[in-house]
N, C-alpha and C positions, 0 to 999 in steps of 0.2 A: 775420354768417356765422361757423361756428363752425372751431376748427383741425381737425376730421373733414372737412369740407365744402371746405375749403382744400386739406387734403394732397391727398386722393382727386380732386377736380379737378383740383390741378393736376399728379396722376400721368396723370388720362384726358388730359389737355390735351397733354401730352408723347409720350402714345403715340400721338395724334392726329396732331399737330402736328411728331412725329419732332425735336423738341429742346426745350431749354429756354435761351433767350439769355443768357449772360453766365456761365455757369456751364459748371466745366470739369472731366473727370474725372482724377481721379490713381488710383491700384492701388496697393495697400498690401496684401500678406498676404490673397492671395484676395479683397477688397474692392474695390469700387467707391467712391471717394469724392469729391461730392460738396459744394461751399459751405464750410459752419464744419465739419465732420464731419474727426475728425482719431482714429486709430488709436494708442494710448499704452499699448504693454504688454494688457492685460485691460480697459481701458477706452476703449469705445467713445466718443468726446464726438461730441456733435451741434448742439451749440450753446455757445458760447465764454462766455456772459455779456453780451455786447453786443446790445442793443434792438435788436429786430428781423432778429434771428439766425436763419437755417435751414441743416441739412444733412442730407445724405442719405447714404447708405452701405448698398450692394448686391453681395450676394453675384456672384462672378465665374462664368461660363461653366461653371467646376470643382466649384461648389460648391452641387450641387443636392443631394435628397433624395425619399426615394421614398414615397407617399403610402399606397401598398400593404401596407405594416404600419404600425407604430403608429407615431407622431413624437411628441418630447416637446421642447422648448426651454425653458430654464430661464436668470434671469438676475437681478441686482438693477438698478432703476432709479434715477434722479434726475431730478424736475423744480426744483430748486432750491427758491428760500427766497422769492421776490418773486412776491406775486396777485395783480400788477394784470395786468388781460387779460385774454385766453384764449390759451392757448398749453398746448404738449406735446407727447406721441409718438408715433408709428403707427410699428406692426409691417405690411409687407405680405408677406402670404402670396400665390405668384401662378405661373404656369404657364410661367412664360420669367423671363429673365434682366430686373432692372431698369437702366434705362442711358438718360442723358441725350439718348440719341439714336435708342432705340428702345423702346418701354414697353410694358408687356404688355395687351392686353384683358381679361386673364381673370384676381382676386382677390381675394382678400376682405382688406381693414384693419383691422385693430383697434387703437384711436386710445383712449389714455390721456391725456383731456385734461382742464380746467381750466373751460372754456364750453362744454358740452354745446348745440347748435339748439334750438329750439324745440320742435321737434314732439318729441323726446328727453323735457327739463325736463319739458313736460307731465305724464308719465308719471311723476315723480320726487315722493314726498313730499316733499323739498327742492326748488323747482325752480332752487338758488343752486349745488345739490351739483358738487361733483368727478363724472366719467363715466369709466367704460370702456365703448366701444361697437365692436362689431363692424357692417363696414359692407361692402354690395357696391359695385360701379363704378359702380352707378346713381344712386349717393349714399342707399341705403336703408338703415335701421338694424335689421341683422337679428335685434341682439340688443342689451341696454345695461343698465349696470349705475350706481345711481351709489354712489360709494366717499365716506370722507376727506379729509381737506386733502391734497394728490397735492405742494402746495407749502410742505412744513411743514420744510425743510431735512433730510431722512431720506431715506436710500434705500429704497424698496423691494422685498420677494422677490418677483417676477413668472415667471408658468410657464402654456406655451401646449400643450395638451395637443391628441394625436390618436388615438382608440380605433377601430381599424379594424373590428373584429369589431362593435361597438355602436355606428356609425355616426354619434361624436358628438365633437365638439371644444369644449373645456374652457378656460375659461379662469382663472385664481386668481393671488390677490392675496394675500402677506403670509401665507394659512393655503396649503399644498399638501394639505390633507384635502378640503376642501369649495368644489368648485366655485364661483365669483362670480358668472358665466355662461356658458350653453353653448348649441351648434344642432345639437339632432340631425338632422342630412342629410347625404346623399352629397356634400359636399363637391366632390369631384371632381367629378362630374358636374353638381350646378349653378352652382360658381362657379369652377371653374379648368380650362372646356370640357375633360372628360374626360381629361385629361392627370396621370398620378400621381406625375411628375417635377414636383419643388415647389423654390420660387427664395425667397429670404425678402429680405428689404430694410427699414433703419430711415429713419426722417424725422423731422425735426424742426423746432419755430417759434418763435420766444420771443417774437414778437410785439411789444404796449407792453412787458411785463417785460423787467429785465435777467438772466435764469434762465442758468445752464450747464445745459446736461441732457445724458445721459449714461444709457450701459446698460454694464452691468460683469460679467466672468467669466459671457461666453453660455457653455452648455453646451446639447448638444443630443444627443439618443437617438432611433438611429432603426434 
């Protein structure tokens, strides 16, 4: 099972399920935080370094955004320096607030990770490669890409675009010219039931690896 298949489960499981055991929120600076996930100046950490690390961190109540013109987020990431596994990040884009105790139905994820599923790889002239894939609740890959070593000790420039006039959301790695991957569709309409107040939330897994992973100086235009 891959860490797309993991995070997104176990977000539907929590909105299902109305919590997640053992796990407790702390608020830090508009954040919801979650697990290893700890706030340090412009650096978001998600994962500490220790095998089998996750954390999450969800924008608060406060800190929506409007889908209705154009949204950009912009940010550098880190999956560390250790491949063994699958492990990584997901961005959730989503219609409500994420929160250990109540989850949203309606999102889409887009999961920077290390072991792309199956039915993903297929698609892949490598089928060993690094992925970004964009994913709905159903666990379907609505879009994927596969990238570079994502675990090469480097950070890097990541930027989640939203074009409201051309009905299409962007995704880019490393170049901000030329798109990685994108889906052209209303957005709102088929994956965040009609709602154009947007919640964003990060996650993370380190799995076998002992990785920190981390997203550093978000910036966002909306």
């Amino acid at each position: 099972m891959s860490l797309a298949v993991i995070l997104v489960s176990g977000l539907a499981a929590f909105a299902q399920e109305g919590q997640i055991p053992g796990l407790e929120e702390r608020h830090e600076d508009g954040w919801v935080l979650v697990g290893d996930a700890e706030l340090d100046g412009v650096i978001l950490h998600l994962t500490s370094g220790e095998q089998g690390g996750m954390g999450m961190a969800m924008a608060g109540m406060e800190e929506s955004f409007d889908l209705s013109g154009d949204f950009t987020l912009m940010c550098r990431i880190y999956l560390g320096d250790d491949d063994e596994g699958g492990e990584g990040i997901a961005l959730f884009l989503a219609d409500t607030p994420l929160s250990v105790m109540q989850g949203p139905e309606n999102f889409l994820a887009i999961t920077i990770e290390t072991l792309p599923y199956a039915d993903v790889r297929e698609e892949f002239e490598d089928p060993e490669a690094d992925a970004i894939i964009i994913m709905d609740p159903m666990q379907n890959a609505v879009a994927a890409a596969e990238v570079d070593d994502l675990e090469s000790g480097e950070e890097r420039d990541f930027m989640v675009k939203w074009v409201v006039e051309d009905q299409v959301l962007q995704i880019f790695l490393d170049d901000f010219e030329e798109p990685l991957i994108g889906v052209e569709s209303d957005i709102v309409e088929e994956y965040l039931g009609g709602s154009t107040e947007l919640y964003i939330g990060w996650a993370a897994a380190s799995m076998e690896a002992f990785n920190e992973q981390y997203v550093a100086e978000q910036e966002i235009e909306n």
